[in-house]
PDB file of N, CA, C and O in Angstrom:
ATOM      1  N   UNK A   1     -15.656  21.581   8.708  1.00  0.00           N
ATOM      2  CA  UNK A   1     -16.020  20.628   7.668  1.00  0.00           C
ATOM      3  C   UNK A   1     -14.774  19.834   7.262  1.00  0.00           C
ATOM      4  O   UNK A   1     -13.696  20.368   7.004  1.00  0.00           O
ATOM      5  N   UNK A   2     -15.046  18.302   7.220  1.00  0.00           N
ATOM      6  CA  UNK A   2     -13.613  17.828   6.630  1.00  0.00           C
ATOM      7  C   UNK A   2     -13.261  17.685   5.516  1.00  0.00           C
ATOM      8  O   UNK A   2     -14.074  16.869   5.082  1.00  0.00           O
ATOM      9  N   UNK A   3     -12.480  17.961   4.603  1.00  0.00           N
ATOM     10  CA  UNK A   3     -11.299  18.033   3.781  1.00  0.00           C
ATOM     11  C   UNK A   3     -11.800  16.341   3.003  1.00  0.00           C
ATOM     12  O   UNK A   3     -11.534  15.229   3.460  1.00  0.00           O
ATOM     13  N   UNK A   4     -12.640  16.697   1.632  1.00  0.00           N
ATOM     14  CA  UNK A   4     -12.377  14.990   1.365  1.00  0.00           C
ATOM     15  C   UNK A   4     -11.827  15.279  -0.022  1.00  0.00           C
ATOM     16  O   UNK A   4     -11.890  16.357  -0.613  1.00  0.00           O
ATOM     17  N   UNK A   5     -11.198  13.984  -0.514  1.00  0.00           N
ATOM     18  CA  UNK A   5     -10.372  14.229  -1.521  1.00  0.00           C
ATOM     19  C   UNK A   5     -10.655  12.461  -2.407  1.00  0.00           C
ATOM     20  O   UNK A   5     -10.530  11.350  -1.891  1.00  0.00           O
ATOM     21  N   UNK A   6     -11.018  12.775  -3.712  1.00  0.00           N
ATOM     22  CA  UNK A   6     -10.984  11.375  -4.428  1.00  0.00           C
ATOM     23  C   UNK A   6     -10.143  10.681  -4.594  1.00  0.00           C
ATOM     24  O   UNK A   6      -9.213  11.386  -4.986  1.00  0.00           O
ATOM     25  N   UNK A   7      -9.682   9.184  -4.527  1.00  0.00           N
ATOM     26  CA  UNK A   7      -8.758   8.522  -4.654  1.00  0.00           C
ATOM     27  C   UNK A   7      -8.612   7.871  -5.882  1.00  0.00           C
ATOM     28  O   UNK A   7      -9.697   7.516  -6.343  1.00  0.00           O
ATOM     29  N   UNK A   8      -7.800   7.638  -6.456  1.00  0.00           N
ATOM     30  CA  UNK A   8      -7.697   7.844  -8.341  1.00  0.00           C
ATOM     31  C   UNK A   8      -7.357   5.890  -8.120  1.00  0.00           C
ATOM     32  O   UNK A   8      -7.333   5.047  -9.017  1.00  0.00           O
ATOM     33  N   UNK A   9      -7.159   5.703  -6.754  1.00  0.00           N
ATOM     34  CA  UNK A   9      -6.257   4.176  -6.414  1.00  0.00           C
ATOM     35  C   UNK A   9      -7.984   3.394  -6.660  1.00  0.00           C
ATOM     36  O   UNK A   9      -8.652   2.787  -7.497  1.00  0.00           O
ATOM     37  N   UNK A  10      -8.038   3.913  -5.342  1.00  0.00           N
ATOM     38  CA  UNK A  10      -9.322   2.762  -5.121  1.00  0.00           C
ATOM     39  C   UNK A  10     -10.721   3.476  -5.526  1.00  0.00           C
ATOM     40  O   UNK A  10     -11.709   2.791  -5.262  1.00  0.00           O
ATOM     41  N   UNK A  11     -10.920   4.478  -6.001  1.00  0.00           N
ATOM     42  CA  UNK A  11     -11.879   5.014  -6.698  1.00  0.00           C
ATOM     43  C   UNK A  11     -13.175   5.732  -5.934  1.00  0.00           C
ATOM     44  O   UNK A  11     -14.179   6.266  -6.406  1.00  0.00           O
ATOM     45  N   UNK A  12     -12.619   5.470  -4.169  1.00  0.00           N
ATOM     46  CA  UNK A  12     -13.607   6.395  -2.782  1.00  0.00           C
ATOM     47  C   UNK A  12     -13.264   7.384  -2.846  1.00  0.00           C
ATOM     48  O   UNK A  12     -12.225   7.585  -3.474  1.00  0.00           O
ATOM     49  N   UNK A  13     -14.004   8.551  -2.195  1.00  0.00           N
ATOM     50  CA  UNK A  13     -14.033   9.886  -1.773  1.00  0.00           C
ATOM     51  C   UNK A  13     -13.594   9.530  -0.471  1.00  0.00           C
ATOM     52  O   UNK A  13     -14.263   8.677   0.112  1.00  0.00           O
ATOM     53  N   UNK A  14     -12.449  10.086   0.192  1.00  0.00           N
ATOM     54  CA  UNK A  14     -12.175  10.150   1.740  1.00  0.00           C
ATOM     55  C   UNK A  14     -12.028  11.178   2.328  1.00  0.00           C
ATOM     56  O   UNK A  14     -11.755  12.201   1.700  1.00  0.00           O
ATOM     57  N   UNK A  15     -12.172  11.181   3.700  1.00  0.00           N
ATOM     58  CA  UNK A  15     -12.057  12.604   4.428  1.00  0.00           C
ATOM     59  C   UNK A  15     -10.553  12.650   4.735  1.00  0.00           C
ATOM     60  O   UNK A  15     -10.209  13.482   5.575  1.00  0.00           O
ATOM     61  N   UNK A  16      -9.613  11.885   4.182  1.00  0.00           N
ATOM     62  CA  UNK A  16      -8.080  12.446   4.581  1.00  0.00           C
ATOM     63  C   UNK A  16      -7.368  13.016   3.331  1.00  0.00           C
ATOM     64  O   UNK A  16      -8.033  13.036   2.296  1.00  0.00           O
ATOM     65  N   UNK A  17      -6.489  13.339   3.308  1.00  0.00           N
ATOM     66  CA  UNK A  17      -5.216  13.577   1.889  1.00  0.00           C
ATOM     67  C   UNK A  17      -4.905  12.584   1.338  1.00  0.00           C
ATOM     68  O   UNK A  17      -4.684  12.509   0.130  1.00  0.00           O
ATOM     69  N   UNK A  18      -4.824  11.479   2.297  1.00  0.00           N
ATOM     70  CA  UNK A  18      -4.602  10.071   1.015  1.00  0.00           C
ATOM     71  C   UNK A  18      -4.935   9.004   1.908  1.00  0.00           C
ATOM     72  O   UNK A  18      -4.707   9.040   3.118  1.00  0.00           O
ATOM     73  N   UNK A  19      -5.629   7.787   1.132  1.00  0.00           N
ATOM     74  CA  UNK A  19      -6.321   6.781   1.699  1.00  0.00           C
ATOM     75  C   UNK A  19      -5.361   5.615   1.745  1.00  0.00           C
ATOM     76  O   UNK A  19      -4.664   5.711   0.735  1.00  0.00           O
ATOM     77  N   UNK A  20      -5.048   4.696   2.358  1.00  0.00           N
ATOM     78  CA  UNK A  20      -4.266   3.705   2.333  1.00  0.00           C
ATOM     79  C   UNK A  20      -3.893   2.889   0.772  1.00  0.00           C
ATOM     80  O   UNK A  20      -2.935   2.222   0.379  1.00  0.00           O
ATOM     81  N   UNK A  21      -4.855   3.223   0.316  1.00  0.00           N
ATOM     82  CA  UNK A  21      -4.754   2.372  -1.069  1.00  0.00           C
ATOM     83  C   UNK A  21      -3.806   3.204  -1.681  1.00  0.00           C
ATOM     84  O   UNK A  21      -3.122   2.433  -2.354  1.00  0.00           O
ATOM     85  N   UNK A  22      -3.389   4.322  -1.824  1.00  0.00           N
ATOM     86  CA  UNK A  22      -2.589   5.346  -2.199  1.00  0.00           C
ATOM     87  C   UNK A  22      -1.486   5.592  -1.505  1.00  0.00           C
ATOM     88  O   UNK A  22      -0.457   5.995  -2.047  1.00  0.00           O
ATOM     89  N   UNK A  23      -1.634   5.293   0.219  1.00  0.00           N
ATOM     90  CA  UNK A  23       0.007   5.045   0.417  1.00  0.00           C
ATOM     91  C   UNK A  23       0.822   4.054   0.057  1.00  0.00           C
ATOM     92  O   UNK A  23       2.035   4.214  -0.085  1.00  0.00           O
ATOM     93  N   UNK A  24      -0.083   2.423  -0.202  1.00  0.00           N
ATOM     94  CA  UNK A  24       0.224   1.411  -0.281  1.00  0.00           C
ATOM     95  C   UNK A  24       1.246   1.120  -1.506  1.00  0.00           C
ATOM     96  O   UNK A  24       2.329   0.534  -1.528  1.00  0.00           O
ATOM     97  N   UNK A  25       0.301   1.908  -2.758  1.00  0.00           N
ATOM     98  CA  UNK A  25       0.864   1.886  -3.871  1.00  0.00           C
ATOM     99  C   UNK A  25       2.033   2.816  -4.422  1.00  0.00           C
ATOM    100  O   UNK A  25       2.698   2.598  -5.434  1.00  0.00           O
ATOM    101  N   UNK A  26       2.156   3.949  -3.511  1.00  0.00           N
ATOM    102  CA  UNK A  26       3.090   5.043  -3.116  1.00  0.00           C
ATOM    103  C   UNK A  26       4.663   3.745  -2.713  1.00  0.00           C
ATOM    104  O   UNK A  26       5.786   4.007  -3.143  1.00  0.00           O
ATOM    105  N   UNK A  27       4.397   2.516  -1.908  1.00  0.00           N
ATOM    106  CA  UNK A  27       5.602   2.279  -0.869  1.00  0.00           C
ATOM    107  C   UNK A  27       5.331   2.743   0.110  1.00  0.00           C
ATOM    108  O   UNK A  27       6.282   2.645   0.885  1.00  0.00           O
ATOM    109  N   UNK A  28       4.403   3.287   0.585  1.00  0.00           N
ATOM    110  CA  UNK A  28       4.178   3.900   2.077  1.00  0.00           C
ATOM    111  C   UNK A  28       3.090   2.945   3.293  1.00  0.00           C
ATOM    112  O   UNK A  28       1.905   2.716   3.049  1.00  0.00           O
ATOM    113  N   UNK A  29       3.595   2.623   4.210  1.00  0.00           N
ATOM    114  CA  UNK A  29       3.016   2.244   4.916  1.00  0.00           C
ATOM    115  C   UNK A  29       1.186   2.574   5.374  1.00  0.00           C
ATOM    116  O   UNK A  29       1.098   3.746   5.742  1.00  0.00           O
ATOM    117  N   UNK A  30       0.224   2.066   5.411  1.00  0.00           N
ATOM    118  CA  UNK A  30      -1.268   2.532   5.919  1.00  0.00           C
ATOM    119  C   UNK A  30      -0.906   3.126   6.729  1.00  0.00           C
ATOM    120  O   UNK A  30       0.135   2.787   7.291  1.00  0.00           O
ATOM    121  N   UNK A  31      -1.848   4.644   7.266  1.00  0.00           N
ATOM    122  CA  UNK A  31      -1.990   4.736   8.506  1.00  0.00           C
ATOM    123  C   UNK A  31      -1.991   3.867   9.341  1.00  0.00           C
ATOM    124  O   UNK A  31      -2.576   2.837   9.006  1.00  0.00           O
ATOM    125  N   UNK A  32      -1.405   3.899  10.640  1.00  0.00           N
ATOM    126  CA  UNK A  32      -1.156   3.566  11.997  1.00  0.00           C
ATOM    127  C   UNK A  32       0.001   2.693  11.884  1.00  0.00           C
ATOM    128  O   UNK A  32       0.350   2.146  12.930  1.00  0.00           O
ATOM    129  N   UNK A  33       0.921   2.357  10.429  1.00  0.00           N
ATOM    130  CA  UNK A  33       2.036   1.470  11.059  1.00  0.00           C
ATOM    131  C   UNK A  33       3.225   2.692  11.205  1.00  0.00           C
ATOM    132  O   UNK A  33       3.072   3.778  10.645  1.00  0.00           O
ATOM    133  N   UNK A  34       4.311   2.406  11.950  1.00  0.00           N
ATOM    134  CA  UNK A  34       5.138   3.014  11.761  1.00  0.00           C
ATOM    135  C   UNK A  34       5.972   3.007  10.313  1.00  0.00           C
ATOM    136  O   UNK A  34       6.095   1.918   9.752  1.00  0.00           O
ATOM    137  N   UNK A  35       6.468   4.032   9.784  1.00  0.00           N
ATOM    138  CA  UNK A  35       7.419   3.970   8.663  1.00  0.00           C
ATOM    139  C   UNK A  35       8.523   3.144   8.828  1.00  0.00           C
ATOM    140  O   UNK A  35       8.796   2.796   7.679  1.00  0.00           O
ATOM    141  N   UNK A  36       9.276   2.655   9.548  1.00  0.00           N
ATOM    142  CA  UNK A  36      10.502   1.489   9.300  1.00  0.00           C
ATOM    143  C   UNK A  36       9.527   0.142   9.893  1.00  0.00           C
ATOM    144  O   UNK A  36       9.880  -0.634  10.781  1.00  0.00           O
ATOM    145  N   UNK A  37       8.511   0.115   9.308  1.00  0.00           N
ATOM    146  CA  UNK A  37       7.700  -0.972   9.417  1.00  0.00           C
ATOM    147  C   UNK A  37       8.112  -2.153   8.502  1.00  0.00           C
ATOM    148  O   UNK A  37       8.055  -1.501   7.459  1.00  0.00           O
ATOM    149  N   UNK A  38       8.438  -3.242   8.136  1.00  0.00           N
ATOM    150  CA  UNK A  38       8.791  -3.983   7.342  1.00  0.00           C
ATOM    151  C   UNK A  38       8.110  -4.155   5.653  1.00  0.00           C
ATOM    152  O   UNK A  38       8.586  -4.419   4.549  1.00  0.00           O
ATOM    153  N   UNK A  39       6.627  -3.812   6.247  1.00  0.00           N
ATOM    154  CA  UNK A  39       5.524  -3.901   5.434  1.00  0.00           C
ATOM    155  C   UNK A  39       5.941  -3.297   4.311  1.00  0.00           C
ATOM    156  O   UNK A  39       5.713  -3.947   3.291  1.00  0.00           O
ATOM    157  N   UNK A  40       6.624  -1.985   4.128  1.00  0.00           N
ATOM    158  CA  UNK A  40       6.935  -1.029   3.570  1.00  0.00           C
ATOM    159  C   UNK A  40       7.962  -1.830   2.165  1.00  0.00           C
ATOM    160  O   UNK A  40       7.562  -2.106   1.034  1.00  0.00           O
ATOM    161  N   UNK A  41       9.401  -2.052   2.771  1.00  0.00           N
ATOM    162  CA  UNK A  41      10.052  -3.411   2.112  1.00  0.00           C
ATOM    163  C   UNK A  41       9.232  -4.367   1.168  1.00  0.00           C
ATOM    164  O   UNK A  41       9.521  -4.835   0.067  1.00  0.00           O
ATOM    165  N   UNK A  42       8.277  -4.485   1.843  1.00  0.00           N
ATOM    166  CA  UNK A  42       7.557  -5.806   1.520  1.00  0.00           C
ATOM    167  C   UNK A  42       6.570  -5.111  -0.092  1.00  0.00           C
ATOM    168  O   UNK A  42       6.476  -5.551  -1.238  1.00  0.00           O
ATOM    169  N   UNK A  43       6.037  -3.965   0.546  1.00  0.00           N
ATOM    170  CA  UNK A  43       5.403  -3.270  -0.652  1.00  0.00           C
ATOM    171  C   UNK A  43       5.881  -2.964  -2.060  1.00  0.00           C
ATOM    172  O   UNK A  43       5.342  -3.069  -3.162  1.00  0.00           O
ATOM    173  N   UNK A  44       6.903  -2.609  -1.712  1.00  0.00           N
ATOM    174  CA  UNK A  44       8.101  -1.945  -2.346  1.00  0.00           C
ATOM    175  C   UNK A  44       8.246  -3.256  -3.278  1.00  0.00           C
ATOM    176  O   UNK A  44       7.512  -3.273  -4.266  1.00  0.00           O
ATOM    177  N   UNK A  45       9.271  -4.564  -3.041  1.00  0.00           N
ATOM    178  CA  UNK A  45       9.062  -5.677  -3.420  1.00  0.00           C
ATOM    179  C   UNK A  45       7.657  -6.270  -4.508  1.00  0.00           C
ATOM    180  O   UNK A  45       7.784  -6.651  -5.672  1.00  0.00           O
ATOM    181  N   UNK A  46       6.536  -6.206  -3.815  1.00  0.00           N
ATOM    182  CA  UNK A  46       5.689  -6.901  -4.468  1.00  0.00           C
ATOM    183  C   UNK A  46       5.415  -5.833  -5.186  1.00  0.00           C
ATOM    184  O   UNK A  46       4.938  -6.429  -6.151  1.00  0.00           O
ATOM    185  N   UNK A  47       5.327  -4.503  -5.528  1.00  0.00           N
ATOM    186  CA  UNK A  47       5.506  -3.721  -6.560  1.00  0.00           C
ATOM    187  C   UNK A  47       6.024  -4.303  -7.499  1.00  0.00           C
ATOM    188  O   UNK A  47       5.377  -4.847  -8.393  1.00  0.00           O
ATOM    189  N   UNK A  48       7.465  -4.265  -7.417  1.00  0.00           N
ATOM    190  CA  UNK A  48       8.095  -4.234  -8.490  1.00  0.00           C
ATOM    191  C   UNK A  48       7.650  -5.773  -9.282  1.00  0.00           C
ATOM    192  O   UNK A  48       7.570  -6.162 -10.447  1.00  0.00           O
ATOM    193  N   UNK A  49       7.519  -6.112  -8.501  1.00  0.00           N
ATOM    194  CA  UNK A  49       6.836  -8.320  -9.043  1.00  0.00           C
ATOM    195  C   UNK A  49       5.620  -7.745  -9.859  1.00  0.00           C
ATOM    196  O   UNK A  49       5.247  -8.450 -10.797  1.00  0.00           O
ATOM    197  N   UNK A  50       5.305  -7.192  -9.756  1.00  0.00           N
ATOM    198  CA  UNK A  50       3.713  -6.904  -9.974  1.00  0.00           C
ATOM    199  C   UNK A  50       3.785  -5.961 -11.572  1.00  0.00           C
ATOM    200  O   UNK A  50       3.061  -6.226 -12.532  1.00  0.00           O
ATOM    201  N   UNK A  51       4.314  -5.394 -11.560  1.00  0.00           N
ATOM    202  CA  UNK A  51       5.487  -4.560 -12.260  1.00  0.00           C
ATOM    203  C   UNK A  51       5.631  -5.206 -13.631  1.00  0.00           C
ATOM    204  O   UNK A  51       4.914  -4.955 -14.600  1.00  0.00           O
ATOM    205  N   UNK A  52       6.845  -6.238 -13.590  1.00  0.00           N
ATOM    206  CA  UNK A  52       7.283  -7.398 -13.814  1.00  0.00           C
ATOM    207  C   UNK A  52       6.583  -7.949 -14.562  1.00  0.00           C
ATOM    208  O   UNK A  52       6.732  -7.736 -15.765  1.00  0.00           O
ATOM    209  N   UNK A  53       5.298  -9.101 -13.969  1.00  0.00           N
ATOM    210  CA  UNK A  53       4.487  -9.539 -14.178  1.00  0.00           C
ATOM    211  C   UNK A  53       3.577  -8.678 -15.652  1.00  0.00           C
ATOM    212  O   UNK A  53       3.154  -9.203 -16.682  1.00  0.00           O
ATOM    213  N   UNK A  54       3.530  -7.422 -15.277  1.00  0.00           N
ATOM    214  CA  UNK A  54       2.261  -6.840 -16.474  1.00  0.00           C
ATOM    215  C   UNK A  54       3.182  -6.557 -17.627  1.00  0.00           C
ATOM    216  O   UNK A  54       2.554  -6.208 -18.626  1.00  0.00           O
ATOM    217  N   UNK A  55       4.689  -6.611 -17.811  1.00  0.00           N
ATOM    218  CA  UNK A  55       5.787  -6.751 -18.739  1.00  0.00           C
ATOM    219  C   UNK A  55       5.327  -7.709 -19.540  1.00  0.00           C
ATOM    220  O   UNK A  55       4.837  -7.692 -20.669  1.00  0.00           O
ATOM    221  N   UNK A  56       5.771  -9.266 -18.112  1.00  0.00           N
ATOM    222  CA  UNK A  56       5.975 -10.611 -19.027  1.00  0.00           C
ATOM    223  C   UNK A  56       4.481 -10.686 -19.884  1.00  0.00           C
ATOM    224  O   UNK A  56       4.703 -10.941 -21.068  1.00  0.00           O
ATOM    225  N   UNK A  57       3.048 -10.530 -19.585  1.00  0.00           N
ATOM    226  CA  UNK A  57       1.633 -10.642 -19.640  1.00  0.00           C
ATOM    227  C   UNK A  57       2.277  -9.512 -21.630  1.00  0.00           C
ATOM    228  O   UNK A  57       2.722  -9.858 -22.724  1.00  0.00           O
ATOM    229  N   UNK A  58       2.067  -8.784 -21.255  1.00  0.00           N
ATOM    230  CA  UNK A  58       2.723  -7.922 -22.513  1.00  0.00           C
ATOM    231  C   UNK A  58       3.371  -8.349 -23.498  1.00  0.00           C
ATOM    232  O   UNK A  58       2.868  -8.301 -24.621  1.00  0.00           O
ATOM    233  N   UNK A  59       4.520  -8.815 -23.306  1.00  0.00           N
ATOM    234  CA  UNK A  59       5.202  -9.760 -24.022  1.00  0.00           C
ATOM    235  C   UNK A  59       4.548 -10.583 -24.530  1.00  0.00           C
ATOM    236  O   UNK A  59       4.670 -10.610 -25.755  1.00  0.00           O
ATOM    237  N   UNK A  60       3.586 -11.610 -23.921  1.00  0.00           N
ATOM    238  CA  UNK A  60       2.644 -12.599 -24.159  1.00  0.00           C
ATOM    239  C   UNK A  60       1.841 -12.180 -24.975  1.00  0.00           C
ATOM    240  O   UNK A  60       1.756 -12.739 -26.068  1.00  0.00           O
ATOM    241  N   UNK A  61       1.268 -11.395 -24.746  1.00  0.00           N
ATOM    242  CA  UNK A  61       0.059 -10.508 -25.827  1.00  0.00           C
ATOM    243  C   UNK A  61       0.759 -10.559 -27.247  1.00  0.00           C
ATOM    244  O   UNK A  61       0.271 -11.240 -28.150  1.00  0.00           O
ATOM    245  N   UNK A  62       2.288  -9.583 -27.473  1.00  0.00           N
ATOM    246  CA  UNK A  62       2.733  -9.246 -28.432  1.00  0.00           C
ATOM    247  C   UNK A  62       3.181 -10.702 -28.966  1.00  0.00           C
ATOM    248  O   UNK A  62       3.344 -10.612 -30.183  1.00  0.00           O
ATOM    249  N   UNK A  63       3.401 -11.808 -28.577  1.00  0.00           N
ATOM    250  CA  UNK A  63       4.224 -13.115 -29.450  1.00  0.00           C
ATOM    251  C   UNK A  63       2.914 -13.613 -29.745  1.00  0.00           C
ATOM    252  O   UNK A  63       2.765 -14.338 -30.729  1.00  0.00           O
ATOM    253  N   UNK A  64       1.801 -13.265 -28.896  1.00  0.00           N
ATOM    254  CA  UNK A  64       0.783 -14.065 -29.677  1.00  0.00           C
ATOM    255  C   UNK A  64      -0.288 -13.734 -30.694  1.00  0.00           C
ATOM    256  O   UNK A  64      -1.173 -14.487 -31.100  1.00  0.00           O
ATOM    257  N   UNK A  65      -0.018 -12.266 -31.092  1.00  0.00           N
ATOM    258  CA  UNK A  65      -1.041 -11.707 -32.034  1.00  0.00           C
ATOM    259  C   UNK A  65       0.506 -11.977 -33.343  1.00  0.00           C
ATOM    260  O   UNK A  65       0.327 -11.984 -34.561  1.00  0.00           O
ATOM    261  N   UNK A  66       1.868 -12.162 -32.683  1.00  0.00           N
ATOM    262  CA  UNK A  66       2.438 -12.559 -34.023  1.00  0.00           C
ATOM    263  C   UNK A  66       2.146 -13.618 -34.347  1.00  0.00           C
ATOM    264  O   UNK A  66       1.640 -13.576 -35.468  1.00  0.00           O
ATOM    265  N   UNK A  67       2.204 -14.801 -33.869  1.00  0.00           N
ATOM    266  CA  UNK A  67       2.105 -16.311 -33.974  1.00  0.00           C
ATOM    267  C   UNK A  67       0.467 -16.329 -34.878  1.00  0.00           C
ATOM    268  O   UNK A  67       0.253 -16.888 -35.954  1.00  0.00           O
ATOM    269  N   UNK A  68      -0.644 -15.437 -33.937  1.00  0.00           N
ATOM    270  CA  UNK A  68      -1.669 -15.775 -34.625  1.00  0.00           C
ATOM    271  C   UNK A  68      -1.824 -15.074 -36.200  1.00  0.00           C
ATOM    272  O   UNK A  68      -2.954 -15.097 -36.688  1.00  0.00           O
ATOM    273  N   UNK A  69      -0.820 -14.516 -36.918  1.00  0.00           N
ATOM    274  CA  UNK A  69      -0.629 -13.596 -38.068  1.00  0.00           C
ATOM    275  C   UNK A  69      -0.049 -14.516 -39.019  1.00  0.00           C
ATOM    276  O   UNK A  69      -0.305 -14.488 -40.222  1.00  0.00           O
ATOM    277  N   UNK A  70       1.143 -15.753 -38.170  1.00  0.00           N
ATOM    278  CA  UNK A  70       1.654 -16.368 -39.434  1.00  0.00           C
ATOM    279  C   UNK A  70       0.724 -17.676 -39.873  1.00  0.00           C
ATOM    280  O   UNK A  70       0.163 -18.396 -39.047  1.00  0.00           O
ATOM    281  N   UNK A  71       0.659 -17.853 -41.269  1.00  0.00           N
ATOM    282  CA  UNK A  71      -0.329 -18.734 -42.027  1.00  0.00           C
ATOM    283  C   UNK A  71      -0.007 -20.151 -41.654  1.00  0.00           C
ATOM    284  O   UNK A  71       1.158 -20.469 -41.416  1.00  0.00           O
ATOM    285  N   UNK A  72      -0.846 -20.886 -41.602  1.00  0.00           N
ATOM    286  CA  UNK A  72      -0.291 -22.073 -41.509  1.00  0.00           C
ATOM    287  C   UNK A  72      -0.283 -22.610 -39.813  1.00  0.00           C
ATOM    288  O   UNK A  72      -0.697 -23.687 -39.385  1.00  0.00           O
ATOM    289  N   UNK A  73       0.320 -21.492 -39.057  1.00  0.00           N
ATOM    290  CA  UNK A  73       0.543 -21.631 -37.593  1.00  0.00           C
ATOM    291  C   UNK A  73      -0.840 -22.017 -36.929  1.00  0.00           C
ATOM    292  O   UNK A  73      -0.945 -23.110 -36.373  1.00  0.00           O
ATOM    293  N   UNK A  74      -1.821 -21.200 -36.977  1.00  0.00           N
ATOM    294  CA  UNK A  74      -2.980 -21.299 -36.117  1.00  0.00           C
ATOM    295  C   UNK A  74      -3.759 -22.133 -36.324  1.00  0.00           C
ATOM    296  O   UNK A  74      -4.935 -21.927 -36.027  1.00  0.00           O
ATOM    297  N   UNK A  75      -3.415 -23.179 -36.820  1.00  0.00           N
ATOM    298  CA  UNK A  75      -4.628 -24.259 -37.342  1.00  0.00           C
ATOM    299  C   UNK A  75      -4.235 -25.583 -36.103  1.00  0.00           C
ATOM    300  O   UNK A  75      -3.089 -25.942 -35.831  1.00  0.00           O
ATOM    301  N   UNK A  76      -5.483 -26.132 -35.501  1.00  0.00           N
ATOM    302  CA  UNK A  76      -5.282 -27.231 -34.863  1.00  0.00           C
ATOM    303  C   UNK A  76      -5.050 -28.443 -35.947  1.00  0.00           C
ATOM    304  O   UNK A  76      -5.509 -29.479 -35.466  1.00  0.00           O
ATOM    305  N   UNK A  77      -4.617 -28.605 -36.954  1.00  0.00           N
ATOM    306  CA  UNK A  77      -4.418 -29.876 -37.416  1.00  0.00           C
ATOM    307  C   UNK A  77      -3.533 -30.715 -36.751  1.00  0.00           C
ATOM    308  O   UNK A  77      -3.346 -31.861 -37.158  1.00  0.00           O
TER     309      UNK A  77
END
């Protein structure tokens, strides 16, 4: 019987230990590339952008529930 295990990434039941969506987000290459695959670099990279990104988005959130707090500010006049 095979071995399936839930993936917390992409939210399937698979018959391996970890599904690509979980190496991907690991830095690890999908099954079938080799590990000094470039892809890997590349993952690694758009991680951290990605990363980054849900910071700056954050930031954004927090200046704008201040802005929308001070009087006077939020009015289209």
């Amino acid at each position: 019987m095979a071995h399936k295990v839930y993936c917390p990434v992409c939210g399937i039941v698979h018959e391996k230990t970890a599904c690509p969506s979980q190496r991907i987000a690991a830095g690890e290459p999908p099954y079938g590339y080799p590990d000094s695959s470039p892809m890997k670099e590349s993952v690694k990279e758009l991680t951290l952008a990605v990363r980054e990104l849900a910071l700056q988005i954050e930031l954004l959130r927090e200046e704008l529930k201040r802005f929308m707090k001070e009087p006077g500010k939020n009015s289209t006049d």
